[in-house]
C-alpha positions in Angstrom: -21.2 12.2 6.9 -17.5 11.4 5.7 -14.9 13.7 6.3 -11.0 13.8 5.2 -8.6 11.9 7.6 -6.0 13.7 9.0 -3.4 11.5 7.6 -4.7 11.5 3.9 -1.7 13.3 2.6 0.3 10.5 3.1 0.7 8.0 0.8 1.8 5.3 3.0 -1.2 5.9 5.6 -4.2 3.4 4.6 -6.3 6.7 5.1 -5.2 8.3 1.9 -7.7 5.5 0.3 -10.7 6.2 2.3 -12.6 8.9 4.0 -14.0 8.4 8.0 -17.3 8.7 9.6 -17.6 12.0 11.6 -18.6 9.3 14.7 -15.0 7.3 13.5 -16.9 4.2 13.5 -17.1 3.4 9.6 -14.1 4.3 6.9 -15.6 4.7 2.8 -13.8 3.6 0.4 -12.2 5.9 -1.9 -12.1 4.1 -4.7 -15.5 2.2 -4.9 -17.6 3.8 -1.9 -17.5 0.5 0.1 -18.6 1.3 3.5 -16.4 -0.6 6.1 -15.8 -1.0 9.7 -12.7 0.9 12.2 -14.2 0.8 15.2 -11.7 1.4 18.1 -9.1 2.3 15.2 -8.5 -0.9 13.9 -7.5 -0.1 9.8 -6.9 -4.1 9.4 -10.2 -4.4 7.6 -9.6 -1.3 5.5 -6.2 -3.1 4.6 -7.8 -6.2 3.7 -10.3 -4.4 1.2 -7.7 -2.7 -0.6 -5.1 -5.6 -0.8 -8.6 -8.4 -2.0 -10.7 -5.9 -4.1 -8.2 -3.4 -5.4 -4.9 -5.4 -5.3 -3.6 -2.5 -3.7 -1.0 -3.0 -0.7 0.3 -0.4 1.6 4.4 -0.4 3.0 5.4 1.3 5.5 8.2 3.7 5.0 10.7 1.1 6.1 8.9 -1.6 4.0 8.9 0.6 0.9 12.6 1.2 1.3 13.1 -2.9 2.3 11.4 -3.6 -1.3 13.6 -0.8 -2.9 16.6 -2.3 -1.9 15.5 -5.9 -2.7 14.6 -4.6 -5.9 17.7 -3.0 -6.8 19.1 -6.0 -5.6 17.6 -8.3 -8.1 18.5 -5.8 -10.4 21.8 -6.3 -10.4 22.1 -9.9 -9.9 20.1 -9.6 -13.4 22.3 -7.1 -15.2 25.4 -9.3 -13.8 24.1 -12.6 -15.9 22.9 -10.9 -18.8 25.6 -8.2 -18.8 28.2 -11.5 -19.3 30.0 -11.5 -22.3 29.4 -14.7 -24.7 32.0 -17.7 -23.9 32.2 -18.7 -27.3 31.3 -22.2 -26.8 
């Protein structure tokens, strides 16, 4: 039987992709009902299957807000070059 994980709710938890075994040996995939082990906790498999199968990859909080910032970063570097005004060459 699989059961919600306490940490569903939140997005950046790999458990709001999968449901656990009432035993916590085996995690099933939300998305394709893939049946996968976690015994002793490890979620590195779990990781793997949604970053190979589903191209899905999970940040961390701090991650997230790293690639925020890179991204308005780049941003910017782009809206300074193509925000230039024509040299008239």
């Amino acid at each position: 039987m699989y059961v919600v994980h306490k940490k569903d709710s939140e997005i950046s938890s790999v458990w709001h992709y999968y449901y656990i075994s009432s035993d916590g040996k085996t995690a099933k995939c939300k998305e394709c009902n893939k049946i996968l082990k976690c015994e002793g906790g490890s979620t590195k498999g779990l990781h793997t299957h949604l970053h190979t199968i589903h191209k899905t990859k999970i940040l961390s909080e701090k991650s997230a807000e790293n690639e925020k910032g890179r991204f308005v970063y780049y941003y910017c570097l782009f809206r300074k070059v193509t925000d230039r005004q024509p040299t008239g060459h």
